[in-house]
C-alpha positions in Angstrom: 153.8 -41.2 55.5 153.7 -40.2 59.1 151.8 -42.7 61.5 150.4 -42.4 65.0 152.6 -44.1 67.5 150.6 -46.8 69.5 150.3 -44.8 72.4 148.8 -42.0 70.8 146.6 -44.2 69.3 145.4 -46.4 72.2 145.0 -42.9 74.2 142.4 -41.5 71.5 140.7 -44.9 71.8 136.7 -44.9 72.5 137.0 -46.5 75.5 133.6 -48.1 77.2 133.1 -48.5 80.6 134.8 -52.1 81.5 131.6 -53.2 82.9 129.4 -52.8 79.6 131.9 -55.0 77.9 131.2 -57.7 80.2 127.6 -56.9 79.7 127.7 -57.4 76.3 129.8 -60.7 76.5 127.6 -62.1 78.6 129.5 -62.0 82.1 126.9 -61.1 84.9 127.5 -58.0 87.3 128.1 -60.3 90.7 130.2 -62.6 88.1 132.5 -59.0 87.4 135.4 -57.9 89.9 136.3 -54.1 89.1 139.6 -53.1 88.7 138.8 -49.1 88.2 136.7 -48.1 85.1 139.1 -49.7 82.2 139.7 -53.1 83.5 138.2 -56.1 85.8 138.7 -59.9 87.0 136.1 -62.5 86.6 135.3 -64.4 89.0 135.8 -68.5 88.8 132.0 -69.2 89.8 130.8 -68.0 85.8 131.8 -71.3 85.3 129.4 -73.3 87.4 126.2 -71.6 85.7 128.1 -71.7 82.1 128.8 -75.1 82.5 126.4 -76.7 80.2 126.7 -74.6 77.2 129.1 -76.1 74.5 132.0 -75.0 73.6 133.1 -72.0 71.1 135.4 -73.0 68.2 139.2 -72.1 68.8 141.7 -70.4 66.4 145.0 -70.7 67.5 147.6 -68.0 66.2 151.3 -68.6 65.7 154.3 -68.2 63.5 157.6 -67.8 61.7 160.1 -68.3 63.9 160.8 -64.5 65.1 163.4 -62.3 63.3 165.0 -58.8 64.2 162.2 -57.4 61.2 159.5 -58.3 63.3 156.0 -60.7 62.9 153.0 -59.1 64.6 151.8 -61.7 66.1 149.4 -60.3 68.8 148.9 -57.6 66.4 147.6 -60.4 64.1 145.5 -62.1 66.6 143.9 -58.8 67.8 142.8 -58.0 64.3 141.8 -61.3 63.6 139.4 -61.2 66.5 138.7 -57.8 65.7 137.0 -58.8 62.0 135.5 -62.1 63.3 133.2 -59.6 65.7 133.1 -57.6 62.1 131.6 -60.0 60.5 128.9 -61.0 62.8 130.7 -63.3 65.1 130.4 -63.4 69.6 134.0 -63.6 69.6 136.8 -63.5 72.6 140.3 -63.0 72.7 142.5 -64.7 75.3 146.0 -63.5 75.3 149.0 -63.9 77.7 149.8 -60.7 80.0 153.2 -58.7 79.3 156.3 -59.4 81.6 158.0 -55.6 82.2 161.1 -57.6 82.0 160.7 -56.9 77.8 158.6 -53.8 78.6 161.8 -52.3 79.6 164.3 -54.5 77.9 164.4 -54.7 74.1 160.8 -56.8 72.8 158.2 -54.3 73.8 154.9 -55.0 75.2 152.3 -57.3 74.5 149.1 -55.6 73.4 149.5 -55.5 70.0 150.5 -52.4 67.7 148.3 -49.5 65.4 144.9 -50.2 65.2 144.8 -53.7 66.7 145.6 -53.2 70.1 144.1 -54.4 73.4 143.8 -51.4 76.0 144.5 -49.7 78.7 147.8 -50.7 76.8 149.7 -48.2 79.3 148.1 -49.9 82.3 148.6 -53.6 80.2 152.0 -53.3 80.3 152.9 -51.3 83.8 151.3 -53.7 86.7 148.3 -54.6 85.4 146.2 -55.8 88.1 149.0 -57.2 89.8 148.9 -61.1 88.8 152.7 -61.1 88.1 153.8 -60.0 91.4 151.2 -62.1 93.2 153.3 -65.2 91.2 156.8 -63.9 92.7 155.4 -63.6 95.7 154.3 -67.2 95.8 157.4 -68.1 94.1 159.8 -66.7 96.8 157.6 -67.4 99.9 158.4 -71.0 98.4 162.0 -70.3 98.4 161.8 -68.5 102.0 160.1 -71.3 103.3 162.8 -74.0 102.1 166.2 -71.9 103.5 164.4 -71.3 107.3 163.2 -74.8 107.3 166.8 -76.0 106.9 168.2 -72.8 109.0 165.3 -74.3 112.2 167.1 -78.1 112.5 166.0 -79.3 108.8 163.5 -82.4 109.9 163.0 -83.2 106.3 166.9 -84.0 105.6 167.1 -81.5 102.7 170.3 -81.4 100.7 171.3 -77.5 101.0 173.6 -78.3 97.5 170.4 -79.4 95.7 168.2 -77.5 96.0 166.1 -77.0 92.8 163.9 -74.2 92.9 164.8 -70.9 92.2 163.9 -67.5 93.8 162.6 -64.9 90.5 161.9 -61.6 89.6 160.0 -59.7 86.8 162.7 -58.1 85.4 166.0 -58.8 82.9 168.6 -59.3 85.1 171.7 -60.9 84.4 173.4 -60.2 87.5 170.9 -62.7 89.6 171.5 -65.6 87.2 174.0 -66.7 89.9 174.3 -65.6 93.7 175.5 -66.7 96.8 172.9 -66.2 100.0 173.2 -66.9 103.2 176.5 -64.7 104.2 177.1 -63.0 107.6 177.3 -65.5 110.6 174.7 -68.0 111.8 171.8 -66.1 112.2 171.4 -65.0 108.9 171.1 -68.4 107.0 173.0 -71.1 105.4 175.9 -69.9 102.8 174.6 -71.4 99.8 174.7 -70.6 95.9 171.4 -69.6 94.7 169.6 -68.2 91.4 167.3 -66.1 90.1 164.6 -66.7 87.2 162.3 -64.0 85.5 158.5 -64.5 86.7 157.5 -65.8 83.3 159.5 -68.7 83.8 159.0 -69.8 87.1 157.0 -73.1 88.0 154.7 -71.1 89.5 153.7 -69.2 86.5 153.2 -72.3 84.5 151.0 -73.7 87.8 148.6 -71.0 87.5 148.1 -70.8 83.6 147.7 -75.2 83.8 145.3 -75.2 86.5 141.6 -75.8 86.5 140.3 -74.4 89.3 141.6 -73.1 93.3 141.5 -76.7 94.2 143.7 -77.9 91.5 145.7 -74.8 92.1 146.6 -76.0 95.4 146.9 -79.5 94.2 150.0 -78.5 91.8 151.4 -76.4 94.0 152.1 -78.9 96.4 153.3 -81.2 94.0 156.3 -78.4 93.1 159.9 -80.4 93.7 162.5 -77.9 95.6 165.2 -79.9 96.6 166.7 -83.1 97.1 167.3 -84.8 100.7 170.7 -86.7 101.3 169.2 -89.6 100.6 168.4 -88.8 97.0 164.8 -88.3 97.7 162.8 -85.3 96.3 161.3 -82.8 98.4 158.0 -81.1 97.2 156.3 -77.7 98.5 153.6 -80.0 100.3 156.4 -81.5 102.0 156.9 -78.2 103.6 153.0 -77.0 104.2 153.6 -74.5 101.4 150.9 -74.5 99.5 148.1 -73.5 101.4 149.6 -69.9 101.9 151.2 -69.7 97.8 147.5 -70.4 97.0 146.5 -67.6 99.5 148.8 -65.2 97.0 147.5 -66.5 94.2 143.6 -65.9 95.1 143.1 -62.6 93.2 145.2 -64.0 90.5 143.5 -66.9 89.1 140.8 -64.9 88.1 141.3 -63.8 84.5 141.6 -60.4 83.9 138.6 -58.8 81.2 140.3 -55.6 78.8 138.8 -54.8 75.6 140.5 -54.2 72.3 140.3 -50.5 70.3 136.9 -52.1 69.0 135.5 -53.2 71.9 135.9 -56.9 70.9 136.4 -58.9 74.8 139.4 -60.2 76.0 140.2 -62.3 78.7 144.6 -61.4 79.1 145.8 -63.8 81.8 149.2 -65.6 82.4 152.4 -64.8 81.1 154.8 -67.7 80.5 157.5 -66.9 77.9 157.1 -70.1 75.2 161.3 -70.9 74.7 161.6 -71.1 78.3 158.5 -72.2 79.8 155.1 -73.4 77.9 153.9 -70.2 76.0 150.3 -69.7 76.8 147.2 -67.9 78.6 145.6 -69.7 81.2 143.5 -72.0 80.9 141.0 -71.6 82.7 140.3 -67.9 80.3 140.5 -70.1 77.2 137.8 -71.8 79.0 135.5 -69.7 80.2 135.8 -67.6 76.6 134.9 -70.8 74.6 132.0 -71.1 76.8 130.9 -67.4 76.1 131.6 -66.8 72.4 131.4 -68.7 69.4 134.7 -68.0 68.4 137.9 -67.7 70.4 141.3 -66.2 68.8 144.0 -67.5 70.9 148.3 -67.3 70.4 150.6 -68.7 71.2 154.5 -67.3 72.3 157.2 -67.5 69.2 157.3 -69.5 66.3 155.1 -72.2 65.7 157.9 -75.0 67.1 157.7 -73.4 70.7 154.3 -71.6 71.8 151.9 -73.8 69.2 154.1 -77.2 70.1 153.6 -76.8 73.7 150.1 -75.5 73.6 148.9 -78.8 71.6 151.4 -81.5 73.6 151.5 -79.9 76.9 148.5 -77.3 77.6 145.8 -79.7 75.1 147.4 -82.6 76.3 146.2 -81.8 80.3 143.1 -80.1 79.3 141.3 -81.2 76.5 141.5 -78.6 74.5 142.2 -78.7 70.9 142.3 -76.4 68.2 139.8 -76.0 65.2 142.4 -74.0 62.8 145.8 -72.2 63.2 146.8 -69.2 61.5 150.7 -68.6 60.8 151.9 -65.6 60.7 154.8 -64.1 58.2 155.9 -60.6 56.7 157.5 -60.8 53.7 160.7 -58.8 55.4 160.5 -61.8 58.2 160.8 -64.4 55.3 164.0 -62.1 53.7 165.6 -62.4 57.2 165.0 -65.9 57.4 166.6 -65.8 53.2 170.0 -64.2 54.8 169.1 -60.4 53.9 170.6 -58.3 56.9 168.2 -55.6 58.9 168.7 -52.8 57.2 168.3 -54.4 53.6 164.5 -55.8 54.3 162.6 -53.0 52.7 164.4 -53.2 49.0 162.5 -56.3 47.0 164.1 -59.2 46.6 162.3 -62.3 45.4 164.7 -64.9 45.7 165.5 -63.9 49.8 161.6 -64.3 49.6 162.2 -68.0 48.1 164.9 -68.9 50.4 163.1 -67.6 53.7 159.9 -69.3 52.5 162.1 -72.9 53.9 161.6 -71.5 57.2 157.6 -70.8 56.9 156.9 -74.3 55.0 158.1 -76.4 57.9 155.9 -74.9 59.7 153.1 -75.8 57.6 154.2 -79.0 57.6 154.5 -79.4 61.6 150.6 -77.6 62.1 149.0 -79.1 58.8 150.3 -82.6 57.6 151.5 -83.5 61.3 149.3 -82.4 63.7 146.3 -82.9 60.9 144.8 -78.9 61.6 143.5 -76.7 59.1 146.1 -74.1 58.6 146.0 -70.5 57.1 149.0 -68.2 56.2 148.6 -64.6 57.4 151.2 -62.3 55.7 151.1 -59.5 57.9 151.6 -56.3 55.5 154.1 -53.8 55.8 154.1 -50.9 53.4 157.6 -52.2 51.8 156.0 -55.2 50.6 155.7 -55.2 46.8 152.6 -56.6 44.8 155.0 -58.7 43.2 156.8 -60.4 46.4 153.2 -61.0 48.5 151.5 -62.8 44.7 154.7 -65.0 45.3 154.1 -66.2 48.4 150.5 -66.6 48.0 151.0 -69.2 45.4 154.0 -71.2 47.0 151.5 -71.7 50.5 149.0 -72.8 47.3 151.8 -75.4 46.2 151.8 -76.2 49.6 148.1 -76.7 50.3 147.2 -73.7 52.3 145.9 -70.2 51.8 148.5 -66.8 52.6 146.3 -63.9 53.2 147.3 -60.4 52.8 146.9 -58.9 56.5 146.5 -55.0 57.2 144.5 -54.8 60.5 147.8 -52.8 62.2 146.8 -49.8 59.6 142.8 -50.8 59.3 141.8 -52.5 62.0 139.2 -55.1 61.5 139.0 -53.7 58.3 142.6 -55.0 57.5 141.7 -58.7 58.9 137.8 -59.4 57.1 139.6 -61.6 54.6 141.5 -63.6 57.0 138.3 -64.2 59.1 136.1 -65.5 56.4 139.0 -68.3 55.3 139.3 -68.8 58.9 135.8 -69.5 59.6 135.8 -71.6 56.0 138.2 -73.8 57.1 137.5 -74.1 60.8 136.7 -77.7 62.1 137.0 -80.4 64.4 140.2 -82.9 63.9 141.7 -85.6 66.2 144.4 -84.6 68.4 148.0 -86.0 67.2 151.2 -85.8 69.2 154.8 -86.5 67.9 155.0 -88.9 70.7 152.9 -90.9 73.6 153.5 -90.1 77.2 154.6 -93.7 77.9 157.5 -93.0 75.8 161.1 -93.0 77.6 162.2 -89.1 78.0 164.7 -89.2 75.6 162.5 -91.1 72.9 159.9 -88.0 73.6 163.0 -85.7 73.1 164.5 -87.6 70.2 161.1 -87.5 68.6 160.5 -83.8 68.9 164.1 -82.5 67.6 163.6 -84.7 64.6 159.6 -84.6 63.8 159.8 -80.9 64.5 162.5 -79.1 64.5 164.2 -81.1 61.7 167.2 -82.4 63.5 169.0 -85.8 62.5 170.3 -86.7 65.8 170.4 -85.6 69.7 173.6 -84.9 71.8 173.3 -84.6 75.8 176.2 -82.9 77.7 177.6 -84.3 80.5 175.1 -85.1 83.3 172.0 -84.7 81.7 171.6 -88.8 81.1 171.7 -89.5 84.7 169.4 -86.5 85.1 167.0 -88.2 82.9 167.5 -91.8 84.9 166.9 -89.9 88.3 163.8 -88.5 86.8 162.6 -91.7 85.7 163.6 -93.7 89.0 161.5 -91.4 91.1 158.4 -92.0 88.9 158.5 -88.5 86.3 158.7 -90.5 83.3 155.5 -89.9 82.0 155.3 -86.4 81.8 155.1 -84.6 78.6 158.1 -82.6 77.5 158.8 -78.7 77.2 161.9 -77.7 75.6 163.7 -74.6 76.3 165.3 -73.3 73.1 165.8 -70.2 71.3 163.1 -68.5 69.8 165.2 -67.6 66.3 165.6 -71.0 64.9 164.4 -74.4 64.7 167.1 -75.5 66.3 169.0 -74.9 69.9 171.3 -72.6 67.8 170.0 -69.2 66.6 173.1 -68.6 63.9 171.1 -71.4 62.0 168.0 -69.1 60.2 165.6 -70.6 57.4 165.3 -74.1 57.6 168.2 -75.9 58.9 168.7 -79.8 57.9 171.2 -82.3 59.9 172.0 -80.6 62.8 172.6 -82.2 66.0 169.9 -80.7 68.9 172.1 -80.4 71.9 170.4 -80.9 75.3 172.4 -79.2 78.3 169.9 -79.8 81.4 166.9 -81.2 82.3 164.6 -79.6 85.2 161.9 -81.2 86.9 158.2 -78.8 86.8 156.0 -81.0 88.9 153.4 -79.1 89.4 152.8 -77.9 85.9 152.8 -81.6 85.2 156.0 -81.5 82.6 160.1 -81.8 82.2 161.5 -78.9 81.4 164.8 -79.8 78.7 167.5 -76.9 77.9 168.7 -77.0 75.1 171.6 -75.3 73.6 172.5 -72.1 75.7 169.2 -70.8 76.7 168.9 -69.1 80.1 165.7 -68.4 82.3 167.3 -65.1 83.0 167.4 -62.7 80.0 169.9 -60.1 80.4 168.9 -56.1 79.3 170.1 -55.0 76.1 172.7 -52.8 75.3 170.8 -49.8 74.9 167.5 -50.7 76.9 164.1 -49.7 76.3 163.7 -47.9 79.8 166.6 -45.2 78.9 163.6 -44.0 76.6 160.5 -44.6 79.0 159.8 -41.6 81.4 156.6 -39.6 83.2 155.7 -36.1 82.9 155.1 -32.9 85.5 151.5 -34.1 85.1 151.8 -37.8 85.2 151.5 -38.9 81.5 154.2 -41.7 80.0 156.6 -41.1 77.0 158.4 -43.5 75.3 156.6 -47.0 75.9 156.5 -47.7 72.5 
């Protein structure tokens, strides 16, 4: 069967006018910011006159840990929205906006796929309105701001050898992971080694997607360490006057950004942290202002349920009070082969007992969302036209064995269509439940660490490379102890090491740095040999990507 690709689909799209989607969704027209016909921000004073209503209930999507045969999570969540509006609901989606680092790199975008997609996808994934580059802007006026303070007689004492925050870009690039600034005589700076992060994983980033409002903006901005003085003492962005002007920058870009799905369903797409190297979700402040307008909200999380749905419920419900009312996991049956040992090109053939195997990997899962964290839990097994009768009846009745529904998904071929079943066991199950965290923020950091790597991720024991315990005492002395913990791992496995697929047991978790986020309020952990810097592929995605005689894009996706 031939299909449509995703842009071909998302161009024949009935697009509405952006402003009769707000309309709809209850967003007034001096609460509306137009960005062109497809697309607009909302402005931050909605909130004051929604301020009494209660809140929506929230559906958290996440998954398998990811494979090379692909999960469809967004996809997934799209849909999902997509049949809740189906079946009678005022729904919202609130997704994370797409870094062009994996637009032109190897991942793709992130406005879902076939007839669950979030549109202008071309414009979604090229710009947008701009909230990425207002962040590197902030991020490296930050950075300017620390060298020509030192370079102008450095009052504060700063240590030019430890200094801690790093300049970034929106784009892979290895290259940057390691520089040396500052060359060319006296005038031109300091000589210093410096580095580079991708946008999605600078403080910054994290800042805006934790914050409440400008003023808190501006609060956690100032709290940002950058460096160390001689004395041992940290140095913070308020210490230099910074954050008046980063919050300046950021002014257009705290506003979420309202888009609308092929079905017209509302979406609020704001923020863009990565989840295995920074915390993994939309802002809050959409999540927030969608719960107050609809009755349900469909939110994901990044990567597999041990990275973006950990960090959303100990870091990002932890500082808002937020907390979920279900969680859906997603899985495709060639996902669950991967995770069985079957290589790439041998997913489509059936193969029950690469199934079983892989079926290790989804069931800790389960475990972690539903007997841990106490949340009703439903298993969406995203369909792909390989799957086998036989193969999805399988799974269906090992998640049943395991206390929790798996429901055949189809809403990248169907739409909403594709997704009615998963809404109605969605809405069936939906309630409220206690928050639970794997550990209390009066822990010691390496208790909070320790607990993580063996309550979810399965490890028997935790190694730290040279340094990172007097790391961890510094952090302490100077008062960071009780900040919650986000843990910078690969995406591919439960553990630090990506070679170990399924469900690995009695590893050792291996810590190589800690790194102090302030400002976003949590203690960022490395762990095995995870960078902040992706490198392009190979064969990247931009060979393919180019623009007609009369304007129109080929080859994004």
């Amino acid at each position: 069967m031939q299909y449509k690709t995703d842009l071909e689909i998302a161009r024949e799209a009935n697009l509405v006018p952006i402003s009769q989607i707000a309309e709809a969704s209850g967003i007034l027209e001096n609460e509306l910011i137009p960005f062109g016909y497809k697309k607009a921000k909302v402005s931050l004073s909605i909130m004051e006159r929604l301020k009494d209503r209660s809140r929506g209930k929230l559906i958290l999507v996440s998954a398998i840990n990811p494979t090379p045969a692909g999960e469809g999570k967004t996809t997934v969540s799209i849909g999902l929205a997509d049949a809740l509006k189906r079946c009678g609901e005022r729904v919202f989606l609130t997704l994370r906006e797409p870094s062009l680092g994996p637009v032109f790199g190897i991942k793709g975008g992130a406005a879902g796929g076939g007839y669950a997609q979030v549109i202008p996808m071309e414009d979604i994934n090229l710009h947008f309105t701009g909230d990425l580059h207002a962040v590197t802007a902030a991020n490296n006026l930050l950075c300017a701001l620390v060298d020509n303070h030192i370079h102008h007689g450095n009052e504060l004492n700063i240590d030019p050898r430890r200094i801690t925050f790093r300049r970034c870009m929106d784009m892979n690039d290895r290259q940057l992971r390691f520089i040396t600034c500052g060359l060319g005589g006296r005038t031109n700076g300091m000589p210093r080694e410096d580095s580079f992060d991708i946008t999605a994983a600078s403080e910054v980033m994290a800042v805006l997607c934790l914050a409440s409002d400008l003023h808190d903006l501006k609060k956690r901005l100032a709290r940002i360490k950058v460096a160390y003085t001689f004395g041992e003492k940290p140095v913070t962005a308020g210490d230099l006057k910074a954050e008046g002007a980063m919050a300046v920058l950021l002014r257009d870009a705290i506003r979420p950004n309202l888009v609308q799905t092929l079905e017209q369903t509302p979406c609020l797409m704001h923020g863009g942290p990565f989840a295995n190297i920074a915390h993994g979700c939309n802002s809050y402040i959409a999540t927030n202002m969608a719960l107050h307008l609809a009755d349900y909200v469909v939110t994901e999380a990044g990567f597999g349920a041990d990275l973006g749905a950990e960090k959303f419920l100990d870091i990002k419900c932890r500082q808002t009070g937020l907390w979920p009312d279900a969680v859906v996991v997603v899985a495709t049956i060639r996902a669950l082969k991967s995770h069985g040992g079957k290589k790439k090109d041998e997913l489509s053939a059936p193969d029950e007992e690469a199934v079983i195997r892989g079926m290790e990997n989804l069931y800790k899962h389960i475990e972690n969302l539903k007997d841990f964290y106490g949340l009703p839990t439903v298993v969406a097994i995203n369909k792909f036209h390989t799957d086998t009768p036989e193969e999805i009846a399988l799974v269906q009745k090992l998640c049943r064995a395991r206390g929790v529904k798996a429901i055949p998904v189809e809403v990248w071929e169907k739409g909403s269509e594709g997704g009615v079943d998963l809404a109605r066991e969605v809405m069936r199950i939906a309630r409220k439940t206690e928050p639970r965290y794997p550990y209390a923020l009066e822990d010691p950091i390496p208790c909070k660490i320790e607990k993580l790597a063996k309550t979810i991720y399965g490890a028997c024991d935790v190694h730290y490379s040279a340094g990172v315990t007097k790391a961890i005492e510094a952090l302490s002395k100077n008062g960071y102890a009780y900040l919650p913990i986000c843990i910078a791992k690969t995406q591919y496995s439960l553990s630090h090491d990506p070679s170990l697929i399924g469900r690995p047991k009695d590893f050792i978790f291996t810590v190589r740095n800690v790194k102090l986020s302030a400002g976003a309020g949590f203690i960022v952990v490395l762990a095995g040999d995870m960078m902040t810097m992706p490198g392009l592929p190979k064969k990247p995605a931009a060979e393919s990507i180019t623009i007609d005689d009369e304007g129109r894009i080929e080859g994004l996706f």
